[in-house]
Backbone bond lengths (Angstrom), bond angles and torsions (degrees), N, CA, C in turn:
res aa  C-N    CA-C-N  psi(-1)  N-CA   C-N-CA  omega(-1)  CA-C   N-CA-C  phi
1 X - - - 1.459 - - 1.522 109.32 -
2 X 1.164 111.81 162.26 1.369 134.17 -151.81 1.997 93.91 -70.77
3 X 1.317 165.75 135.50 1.549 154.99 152.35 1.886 95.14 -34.84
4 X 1.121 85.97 136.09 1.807 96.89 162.36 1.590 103.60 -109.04
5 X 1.257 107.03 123.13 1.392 114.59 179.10 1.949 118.68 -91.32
6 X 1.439 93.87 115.38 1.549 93.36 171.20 1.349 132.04 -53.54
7 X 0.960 126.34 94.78 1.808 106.64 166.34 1.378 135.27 -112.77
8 X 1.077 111.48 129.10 1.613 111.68 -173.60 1.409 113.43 -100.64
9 X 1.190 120.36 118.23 1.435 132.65 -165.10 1.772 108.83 -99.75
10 X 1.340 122.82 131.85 1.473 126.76 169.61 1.216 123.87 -115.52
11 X 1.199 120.46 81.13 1.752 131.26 -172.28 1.525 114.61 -139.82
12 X 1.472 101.43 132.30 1.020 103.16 -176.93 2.054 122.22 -92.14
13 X 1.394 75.43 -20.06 1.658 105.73 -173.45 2.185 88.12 -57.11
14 X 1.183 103.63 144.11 1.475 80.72 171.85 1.939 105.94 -126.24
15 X 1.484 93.89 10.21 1.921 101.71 160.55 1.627 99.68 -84.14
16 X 1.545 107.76 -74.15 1.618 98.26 175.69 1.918 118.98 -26.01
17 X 1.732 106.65 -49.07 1.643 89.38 -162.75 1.910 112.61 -80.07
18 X 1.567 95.38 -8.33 1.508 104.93 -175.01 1.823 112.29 -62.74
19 X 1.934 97.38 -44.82 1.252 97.95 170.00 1.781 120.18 -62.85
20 X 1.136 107.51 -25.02 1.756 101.71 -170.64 0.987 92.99 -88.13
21 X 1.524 149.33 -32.40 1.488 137.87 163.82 1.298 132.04 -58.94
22 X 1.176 97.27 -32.90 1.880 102.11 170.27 1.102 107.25 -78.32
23 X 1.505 134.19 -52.80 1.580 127.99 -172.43 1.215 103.32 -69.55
24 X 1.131 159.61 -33.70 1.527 164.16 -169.48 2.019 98.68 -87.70
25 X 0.806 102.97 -23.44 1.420 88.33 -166.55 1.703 102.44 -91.23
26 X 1.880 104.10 -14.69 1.842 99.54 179.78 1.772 103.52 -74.51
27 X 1.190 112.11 3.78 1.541 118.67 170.80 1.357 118.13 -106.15
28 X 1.609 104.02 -174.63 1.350 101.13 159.66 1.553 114.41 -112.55
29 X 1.416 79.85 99.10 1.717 113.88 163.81 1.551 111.50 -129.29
30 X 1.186 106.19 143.16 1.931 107.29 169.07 2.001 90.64 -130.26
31 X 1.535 85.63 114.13 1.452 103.87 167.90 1.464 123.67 -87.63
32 X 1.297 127.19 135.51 0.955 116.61 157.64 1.101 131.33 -130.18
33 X 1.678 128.15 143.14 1.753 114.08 -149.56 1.423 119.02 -126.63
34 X 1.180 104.98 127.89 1.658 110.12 -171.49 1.640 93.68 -108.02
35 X 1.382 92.32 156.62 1.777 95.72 -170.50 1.774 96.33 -101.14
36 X 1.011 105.46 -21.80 2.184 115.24 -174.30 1.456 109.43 -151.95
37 X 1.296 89.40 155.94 1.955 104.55 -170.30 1.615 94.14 -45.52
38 X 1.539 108.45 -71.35 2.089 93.08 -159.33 1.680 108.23 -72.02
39 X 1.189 107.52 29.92 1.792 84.46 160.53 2.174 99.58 -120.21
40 X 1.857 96.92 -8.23 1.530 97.81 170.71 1.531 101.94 -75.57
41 X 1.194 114.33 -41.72 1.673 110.32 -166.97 1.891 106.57 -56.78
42 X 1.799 111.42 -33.93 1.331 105.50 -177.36 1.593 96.45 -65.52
43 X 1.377 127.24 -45.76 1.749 115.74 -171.43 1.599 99.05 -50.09
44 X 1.565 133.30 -67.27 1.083 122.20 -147.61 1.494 95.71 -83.18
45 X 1.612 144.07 -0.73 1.187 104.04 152.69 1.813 135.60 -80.50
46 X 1.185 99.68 0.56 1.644 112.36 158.71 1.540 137.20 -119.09
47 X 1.328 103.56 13.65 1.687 111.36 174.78 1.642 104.77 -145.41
48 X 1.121 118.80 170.32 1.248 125.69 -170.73 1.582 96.57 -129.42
49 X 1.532 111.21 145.80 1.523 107.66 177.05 1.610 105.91 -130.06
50 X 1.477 109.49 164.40 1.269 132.19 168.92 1.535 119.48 -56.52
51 X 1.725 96.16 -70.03 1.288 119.64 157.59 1.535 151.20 -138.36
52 X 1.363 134.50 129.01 1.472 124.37 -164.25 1.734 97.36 -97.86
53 X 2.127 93.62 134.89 1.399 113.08 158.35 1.306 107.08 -98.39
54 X 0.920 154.89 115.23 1.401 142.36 123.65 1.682 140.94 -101.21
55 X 1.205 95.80 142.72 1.719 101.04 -177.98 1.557 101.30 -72.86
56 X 1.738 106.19 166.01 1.380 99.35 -175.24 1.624 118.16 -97.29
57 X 1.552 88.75 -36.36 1.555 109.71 -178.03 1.696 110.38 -87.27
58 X 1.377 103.71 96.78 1.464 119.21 -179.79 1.472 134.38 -100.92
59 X 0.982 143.11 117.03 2.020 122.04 -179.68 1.707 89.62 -56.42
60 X 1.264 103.62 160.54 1.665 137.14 -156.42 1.740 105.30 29.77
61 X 1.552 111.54 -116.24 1.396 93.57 -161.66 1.702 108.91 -79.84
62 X 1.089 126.16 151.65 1.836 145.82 179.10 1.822 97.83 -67.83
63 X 1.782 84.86 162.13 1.815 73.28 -178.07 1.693 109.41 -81.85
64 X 1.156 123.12 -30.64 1.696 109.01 153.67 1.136 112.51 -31.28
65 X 1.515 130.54 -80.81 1.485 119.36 -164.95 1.543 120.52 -63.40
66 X 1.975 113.43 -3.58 1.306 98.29 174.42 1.994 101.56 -87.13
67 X 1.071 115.38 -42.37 1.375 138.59 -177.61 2.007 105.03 -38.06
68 X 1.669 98.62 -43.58 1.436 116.92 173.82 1.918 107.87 -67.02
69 X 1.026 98.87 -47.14 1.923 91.58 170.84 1.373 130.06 -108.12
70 X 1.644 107.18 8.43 1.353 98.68 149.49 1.750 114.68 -92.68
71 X 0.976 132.11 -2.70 1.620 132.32 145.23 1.903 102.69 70.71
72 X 0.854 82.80 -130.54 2.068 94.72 -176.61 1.326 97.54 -55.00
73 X 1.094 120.92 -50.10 1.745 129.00 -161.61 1.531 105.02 -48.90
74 X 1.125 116.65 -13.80 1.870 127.61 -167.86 1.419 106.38 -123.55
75 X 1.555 117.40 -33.40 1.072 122.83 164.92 1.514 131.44 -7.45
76 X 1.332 132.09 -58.02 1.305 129.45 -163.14 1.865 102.12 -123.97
77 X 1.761 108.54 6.92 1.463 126.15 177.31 1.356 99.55 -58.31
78 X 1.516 134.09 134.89 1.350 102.99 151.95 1.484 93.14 -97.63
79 X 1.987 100.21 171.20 1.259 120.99 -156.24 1.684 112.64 -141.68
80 X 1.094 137.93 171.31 0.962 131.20 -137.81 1.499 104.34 -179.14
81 X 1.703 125.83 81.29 1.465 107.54 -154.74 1.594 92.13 -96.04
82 X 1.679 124.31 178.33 1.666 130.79 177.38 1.591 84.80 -136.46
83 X 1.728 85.98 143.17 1.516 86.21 -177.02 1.800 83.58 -171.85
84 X 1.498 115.74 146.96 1.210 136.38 -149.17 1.904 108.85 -77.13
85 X 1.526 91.86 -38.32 1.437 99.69 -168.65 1.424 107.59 -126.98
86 X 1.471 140.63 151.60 1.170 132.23 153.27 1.518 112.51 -53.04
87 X 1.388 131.08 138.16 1.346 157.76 129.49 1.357 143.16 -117.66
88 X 1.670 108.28 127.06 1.369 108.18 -171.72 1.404 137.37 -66.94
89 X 1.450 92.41 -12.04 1.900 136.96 -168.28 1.687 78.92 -70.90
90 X 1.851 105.05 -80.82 1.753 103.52 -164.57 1.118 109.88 -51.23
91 X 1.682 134.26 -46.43 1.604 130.54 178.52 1.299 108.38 -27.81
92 X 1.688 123.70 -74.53 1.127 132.82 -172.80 1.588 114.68 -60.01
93 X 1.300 116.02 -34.49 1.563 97.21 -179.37 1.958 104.69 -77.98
94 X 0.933 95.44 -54.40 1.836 105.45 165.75 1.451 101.33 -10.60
95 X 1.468 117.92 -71.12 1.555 125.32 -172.48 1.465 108.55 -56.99
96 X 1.244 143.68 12.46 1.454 157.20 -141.75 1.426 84.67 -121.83
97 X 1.467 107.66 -56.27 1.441 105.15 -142.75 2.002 99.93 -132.56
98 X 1.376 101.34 41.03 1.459 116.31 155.78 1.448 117.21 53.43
99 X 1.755 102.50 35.72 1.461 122.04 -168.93 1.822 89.64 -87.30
100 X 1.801 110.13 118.70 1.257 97.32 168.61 1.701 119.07 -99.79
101 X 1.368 122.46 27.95 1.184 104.18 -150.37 2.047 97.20 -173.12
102 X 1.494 104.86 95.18 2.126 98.08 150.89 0.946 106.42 -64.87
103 X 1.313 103.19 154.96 1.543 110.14 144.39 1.744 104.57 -148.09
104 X 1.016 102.84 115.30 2.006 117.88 -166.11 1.671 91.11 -73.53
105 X 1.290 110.22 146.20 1.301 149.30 112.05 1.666 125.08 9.33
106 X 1.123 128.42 89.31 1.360 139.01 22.95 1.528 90.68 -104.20
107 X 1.516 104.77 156.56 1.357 131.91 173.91 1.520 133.25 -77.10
108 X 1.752 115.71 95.40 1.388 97.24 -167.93 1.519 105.80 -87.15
109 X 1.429 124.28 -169.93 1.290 131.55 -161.77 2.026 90.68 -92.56
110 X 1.138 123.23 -46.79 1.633 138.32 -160.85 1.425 86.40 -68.38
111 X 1.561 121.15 -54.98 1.669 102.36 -173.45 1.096 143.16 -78.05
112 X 1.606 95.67 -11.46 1.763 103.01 179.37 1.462 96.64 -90.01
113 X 1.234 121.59 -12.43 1.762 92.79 -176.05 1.680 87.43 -99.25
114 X 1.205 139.88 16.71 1.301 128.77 -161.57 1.888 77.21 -100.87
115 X 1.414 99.68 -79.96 1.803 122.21 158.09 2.186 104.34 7.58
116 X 1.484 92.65 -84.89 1.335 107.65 177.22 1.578 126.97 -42.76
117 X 1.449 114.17 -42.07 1.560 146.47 -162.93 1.739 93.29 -75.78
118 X 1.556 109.77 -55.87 1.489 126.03 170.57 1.871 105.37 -38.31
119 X 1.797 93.82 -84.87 1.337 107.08 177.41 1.615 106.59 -29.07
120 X 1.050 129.42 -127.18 0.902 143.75 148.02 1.658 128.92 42.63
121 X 1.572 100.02 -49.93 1.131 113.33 172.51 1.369 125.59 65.21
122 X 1.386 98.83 59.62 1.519 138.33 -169.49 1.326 138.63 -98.99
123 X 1.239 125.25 91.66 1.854 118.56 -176.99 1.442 104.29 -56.42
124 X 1.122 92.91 179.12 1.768 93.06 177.50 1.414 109.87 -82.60
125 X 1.702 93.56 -15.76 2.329 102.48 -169.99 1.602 90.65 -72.12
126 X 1.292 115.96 -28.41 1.529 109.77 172.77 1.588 122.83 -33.81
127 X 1.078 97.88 -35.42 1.721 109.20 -138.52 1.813 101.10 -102.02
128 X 1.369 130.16 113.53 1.170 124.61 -175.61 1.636 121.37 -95.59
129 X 1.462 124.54 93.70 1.532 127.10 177.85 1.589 108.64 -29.55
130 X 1.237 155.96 97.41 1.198 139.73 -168.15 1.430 93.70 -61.95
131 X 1.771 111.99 -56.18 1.718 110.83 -171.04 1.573 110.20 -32.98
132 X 1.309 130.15 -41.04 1.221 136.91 175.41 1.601 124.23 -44.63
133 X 1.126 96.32 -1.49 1.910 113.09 -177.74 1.118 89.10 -140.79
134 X 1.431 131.95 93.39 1.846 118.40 143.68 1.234 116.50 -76.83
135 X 1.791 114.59 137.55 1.690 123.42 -171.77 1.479 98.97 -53.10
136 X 1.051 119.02 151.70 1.598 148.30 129.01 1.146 138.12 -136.88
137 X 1.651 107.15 150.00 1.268 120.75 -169.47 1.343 116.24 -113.20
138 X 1.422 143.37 106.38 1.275 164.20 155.98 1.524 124.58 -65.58
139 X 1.507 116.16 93.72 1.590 120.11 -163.34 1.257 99.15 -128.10
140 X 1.213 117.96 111.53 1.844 115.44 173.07 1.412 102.93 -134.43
141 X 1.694 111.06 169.29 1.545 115.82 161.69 1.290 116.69 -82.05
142 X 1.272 151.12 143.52 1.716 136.69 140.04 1.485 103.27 -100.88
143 X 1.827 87.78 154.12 1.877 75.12 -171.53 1.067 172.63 5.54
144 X 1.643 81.89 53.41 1.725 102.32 -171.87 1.223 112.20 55.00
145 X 1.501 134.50 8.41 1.309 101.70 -168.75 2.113 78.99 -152.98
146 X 1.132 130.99 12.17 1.531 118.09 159.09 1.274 109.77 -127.28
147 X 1.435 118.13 156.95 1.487 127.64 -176.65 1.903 106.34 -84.13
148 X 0.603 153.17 106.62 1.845 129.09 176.19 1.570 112.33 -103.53
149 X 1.150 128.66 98.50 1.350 131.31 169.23 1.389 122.37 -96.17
150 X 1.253 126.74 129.22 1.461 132.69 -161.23 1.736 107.90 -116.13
151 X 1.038 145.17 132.62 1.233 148.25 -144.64 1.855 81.84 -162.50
152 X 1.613 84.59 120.69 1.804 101.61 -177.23 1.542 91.76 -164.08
153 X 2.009 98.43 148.07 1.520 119.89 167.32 2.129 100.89 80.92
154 X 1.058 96.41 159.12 1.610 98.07 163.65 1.209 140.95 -98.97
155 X 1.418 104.11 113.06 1.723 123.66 -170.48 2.371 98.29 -51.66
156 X 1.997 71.14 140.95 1.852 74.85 165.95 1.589 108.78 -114.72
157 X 1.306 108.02 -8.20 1.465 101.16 -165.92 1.652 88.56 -133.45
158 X 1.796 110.22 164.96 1.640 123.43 166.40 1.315 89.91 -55.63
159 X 1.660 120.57 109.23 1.192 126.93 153.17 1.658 121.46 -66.29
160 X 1.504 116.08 10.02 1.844 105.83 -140.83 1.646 97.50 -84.86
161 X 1.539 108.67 -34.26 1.783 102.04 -178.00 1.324 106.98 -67.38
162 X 1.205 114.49 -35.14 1.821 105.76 -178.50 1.100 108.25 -62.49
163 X 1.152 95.93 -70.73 2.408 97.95 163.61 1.042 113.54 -9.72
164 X 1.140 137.00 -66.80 1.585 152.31 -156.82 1.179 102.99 -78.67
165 X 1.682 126.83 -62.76 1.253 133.81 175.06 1.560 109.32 -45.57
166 X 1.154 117.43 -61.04 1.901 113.86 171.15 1.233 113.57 -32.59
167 X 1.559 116.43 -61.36 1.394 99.38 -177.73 1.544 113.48 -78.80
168 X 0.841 134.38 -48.08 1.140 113.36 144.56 1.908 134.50 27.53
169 X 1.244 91.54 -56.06 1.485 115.87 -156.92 1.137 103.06 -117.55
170 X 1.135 133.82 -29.90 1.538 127.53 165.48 1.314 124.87 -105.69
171 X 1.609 109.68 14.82 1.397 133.04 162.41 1.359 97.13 -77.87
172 X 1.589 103.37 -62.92 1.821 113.09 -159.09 1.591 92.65 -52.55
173 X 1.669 116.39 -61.52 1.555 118.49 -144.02 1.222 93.76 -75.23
174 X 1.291 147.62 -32.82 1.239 113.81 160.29 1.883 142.40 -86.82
175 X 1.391 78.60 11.39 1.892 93.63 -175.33 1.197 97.69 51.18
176 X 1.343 129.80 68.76 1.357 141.81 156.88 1.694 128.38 -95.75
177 X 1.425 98.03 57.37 1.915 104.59 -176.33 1.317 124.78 -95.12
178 X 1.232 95.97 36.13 1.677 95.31 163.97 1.559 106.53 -146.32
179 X 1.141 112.63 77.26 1.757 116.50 -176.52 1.576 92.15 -109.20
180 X 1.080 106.19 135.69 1.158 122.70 -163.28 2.314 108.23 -108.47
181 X 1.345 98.12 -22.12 1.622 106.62 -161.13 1.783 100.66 -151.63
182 X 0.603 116.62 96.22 1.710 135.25 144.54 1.754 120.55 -39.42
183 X 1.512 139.86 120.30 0.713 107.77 -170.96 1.813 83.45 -146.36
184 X 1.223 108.84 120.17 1.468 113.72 -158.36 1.771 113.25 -122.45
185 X 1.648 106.33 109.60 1.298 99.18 -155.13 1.319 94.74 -118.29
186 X 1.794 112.05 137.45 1.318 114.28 -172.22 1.385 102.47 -109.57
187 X 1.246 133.19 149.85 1.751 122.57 165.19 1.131 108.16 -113.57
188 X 1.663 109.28 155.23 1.496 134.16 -159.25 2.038 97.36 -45.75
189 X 1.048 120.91 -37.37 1.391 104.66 -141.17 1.593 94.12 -80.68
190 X 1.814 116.70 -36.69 1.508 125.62 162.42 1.740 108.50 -6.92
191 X 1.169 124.48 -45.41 1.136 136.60 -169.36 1.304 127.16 -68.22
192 X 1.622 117.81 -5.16 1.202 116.78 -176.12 1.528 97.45 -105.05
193 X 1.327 129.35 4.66 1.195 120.16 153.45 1.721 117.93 -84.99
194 X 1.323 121.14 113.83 1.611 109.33 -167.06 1.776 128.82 -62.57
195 X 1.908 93.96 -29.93 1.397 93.91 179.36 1.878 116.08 -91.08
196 X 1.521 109.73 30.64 1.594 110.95 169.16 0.897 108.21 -57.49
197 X 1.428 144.09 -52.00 1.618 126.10 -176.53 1.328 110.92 -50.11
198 X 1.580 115.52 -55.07 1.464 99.69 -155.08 1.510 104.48 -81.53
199 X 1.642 126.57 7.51 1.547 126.09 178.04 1.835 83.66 -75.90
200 X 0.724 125.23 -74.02 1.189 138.50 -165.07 1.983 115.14 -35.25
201 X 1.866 93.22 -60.43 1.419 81.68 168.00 1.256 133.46 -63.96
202 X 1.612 114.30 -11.70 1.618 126.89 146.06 1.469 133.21 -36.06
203 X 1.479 97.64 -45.20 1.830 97.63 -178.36 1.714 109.00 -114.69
204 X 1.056 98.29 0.20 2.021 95.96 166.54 1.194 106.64 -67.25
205 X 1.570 131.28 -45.58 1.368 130.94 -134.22 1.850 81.96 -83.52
206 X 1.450 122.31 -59.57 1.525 126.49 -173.91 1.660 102.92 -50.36
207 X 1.339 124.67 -42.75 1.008 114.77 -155.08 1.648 96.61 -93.67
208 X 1.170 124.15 0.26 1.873 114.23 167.50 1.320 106.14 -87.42
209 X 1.560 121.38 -25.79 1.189 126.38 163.07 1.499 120.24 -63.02
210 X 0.786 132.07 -44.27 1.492 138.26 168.76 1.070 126.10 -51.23
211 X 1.615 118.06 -61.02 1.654 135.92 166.11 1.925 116.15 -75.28
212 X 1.028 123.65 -0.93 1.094 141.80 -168.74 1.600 111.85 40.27
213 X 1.570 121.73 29.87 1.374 128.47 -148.85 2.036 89.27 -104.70
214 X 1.499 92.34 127.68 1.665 110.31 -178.76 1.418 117.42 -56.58
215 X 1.276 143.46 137.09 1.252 139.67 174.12 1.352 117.38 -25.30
216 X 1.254 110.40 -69.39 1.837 118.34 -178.11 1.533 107.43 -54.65
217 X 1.584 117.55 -23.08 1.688 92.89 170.50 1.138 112.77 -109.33
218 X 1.499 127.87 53.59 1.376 145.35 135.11 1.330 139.99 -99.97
219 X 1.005 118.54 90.77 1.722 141.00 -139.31 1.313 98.15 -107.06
220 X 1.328 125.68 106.57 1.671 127.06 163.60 1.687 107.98 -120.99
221 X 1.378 86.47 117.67 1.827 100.11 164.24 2.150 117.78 -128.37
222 X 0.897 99.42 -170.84 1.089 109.75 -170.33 1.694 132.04 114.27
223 X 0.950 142.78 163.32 1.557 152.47 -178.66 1.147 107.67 -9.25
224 X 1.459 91.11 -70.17 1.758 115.25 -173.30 1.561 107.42 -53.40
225 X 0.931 146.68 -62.35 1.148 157.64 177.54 1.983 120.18 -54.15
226 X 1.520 92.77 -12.44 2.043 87.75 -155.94 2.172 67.22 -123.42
227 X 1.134 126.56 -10.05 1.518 126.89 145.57 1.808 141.34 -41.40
228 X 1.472 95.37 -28.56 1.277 92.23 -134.72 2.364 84.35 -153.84
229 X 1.123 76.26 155.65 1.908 90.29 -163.29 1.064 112.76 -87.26
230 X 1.413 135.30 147.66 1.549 145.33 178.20 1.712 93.60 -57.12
231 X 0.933 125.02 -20.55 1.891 122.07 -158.95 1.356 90.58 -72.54
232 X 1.287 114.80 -48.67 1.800 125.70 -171.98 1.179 90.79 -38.04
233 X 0.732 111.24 -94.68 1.884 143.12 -164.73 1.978 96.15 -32.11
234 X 0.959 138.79 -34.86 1.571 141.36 -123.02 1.793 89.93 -82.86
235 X 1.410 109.38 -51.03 1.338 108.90 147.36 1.202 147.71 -61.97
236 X 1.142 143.91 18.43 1.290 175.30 85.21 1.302 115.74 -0.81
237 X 1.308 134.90 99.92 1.944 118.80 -169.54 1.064 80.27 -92.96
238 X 1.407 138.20 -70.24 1.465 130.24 -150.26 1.446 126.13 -49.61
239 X 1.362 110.90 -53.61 1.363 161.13 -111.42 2.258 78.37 -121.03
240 X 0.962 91.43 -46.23 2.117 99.20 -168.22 1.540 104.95 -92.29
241 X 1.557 106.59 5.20 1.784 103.00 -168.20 1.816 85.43 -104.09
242 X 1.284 109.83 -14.75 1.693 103.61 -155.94 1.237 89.70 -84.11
243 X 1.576 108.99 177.46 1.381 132.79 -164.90 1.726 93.17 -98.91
244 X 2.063 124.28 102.36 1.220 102.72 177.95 1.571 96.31 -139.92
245 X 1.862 88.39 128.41 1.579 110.23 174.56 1.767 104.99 -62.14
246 X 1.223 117.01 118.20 1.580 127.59 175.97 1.499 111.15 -105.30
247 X 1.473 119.93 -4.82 1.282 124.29 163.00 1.626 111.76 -124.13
């Protein structure tokens, strides 16, 4: 599968951060958004990123003075500051602190991913259209007696009540009450949406209730899953009781 690139965004403006969140998010990017330097400094002392946006002109500390006490931790980040006006003052301090990249005021959608693509050091084969995968959901019986659900393309919304509702419906219409095995297949690309697990540990829990089918005979493999680490999941009750192929 395609790298999902972290980015941690510092804006307080919340038109400016709406545009860098929407255009970044039709990719694979996972943003995450701090509105001021000390609530970015709490993200980067527990996550690590791909790449830092930040504006310069902030209420309390500026993105210099956040850039100044996150120290090493930003060190080898590349970065990318937004700032309203050209200045020769920010150029030069910028070069202090291993800023490769302005990007002025107001923010179109074409330059920040042009901006980012630069940074980054990005082909375009890099770059994954999410629209290019629309979700679907695949719910059938097999021999009366297994569930098969197919999970393909990248979800934009908590798919889990529709989930549920499908089977649902092809439980009822075929009066199928004795399924004995669930067999729930996710594909690789599912994954560029970040909160799929926890949509998911959403509609297992209704749907073991429904089929009355035991944890261990609920078997999910596929892309998504042989992607991605038992740690994910560890929080997950439902979702960590099932039977899941990771290779």
């Amino acid at each position: 599968m395609k790298k999902i690139y972290r980015v941690l965004l510092v804006e307080d403006d919340f038109a400016s951060a709406k545009v860098v969140i929407h255009t970044l998010n039709k990719y694979n990017f996972e943003v995450t958004h701090a509105i001021e330097g000390n609530s970015a400094l709490n993200f980067i002392d527990s996550e690590s990123y791909d790449l830092l946006i930040s504006d310069i002109m902030m209420p309390g500390i500026d993105g210099f003075q956040m850039l100044e006490k996150a120290g090493d931790k930003l060190k080898n980040t590349p970065k990318i500051m937004l700032t309203a006006v050209g200045d020769r003052q920010k150029v030069q301090k910028a070069a202090q602190f291993n800023v490769q990249m302005f990007l002025l005021k107001p923010i179109s959608s074409n330059k920040i991913v042009e901006k980012v693509r630069e940074v980054l050091r990005l082909d375009e084969s890099d770059l994954v259209n999410k629209k290019s995968f629309p979700f679907k959901m695949d719910v059938k019986v097999i021999d009366k007696k297994t569930l098969q659900i197919t999970l393909s393309g990248v979800p934009e919304v908590d798919f889990s009540k529709e989930l549920f509702r499908e089977v649902e419906r092809v439980i009822q219409a075929g009066n199928h009450n004795q399924i004995e095995t669930i067999r729930i297949l996710v594909n690789t690309e599912v994954a560029l949406h970040k909160q799929t697990a926890t949509y998911l540990e959403y509609a297992i829990e209704p749907i073991k209730k429904l089929t009355s089918v035991s944890p261990e005979k609920i078997n999910c493999y596929g892309g998504f899953f042989r992607e991605l680490t038992e740690e994910l999941f560890s929080g997950l009750k439902s979702l960590n009781q099932c039977n899941i192929q990771y290779k």
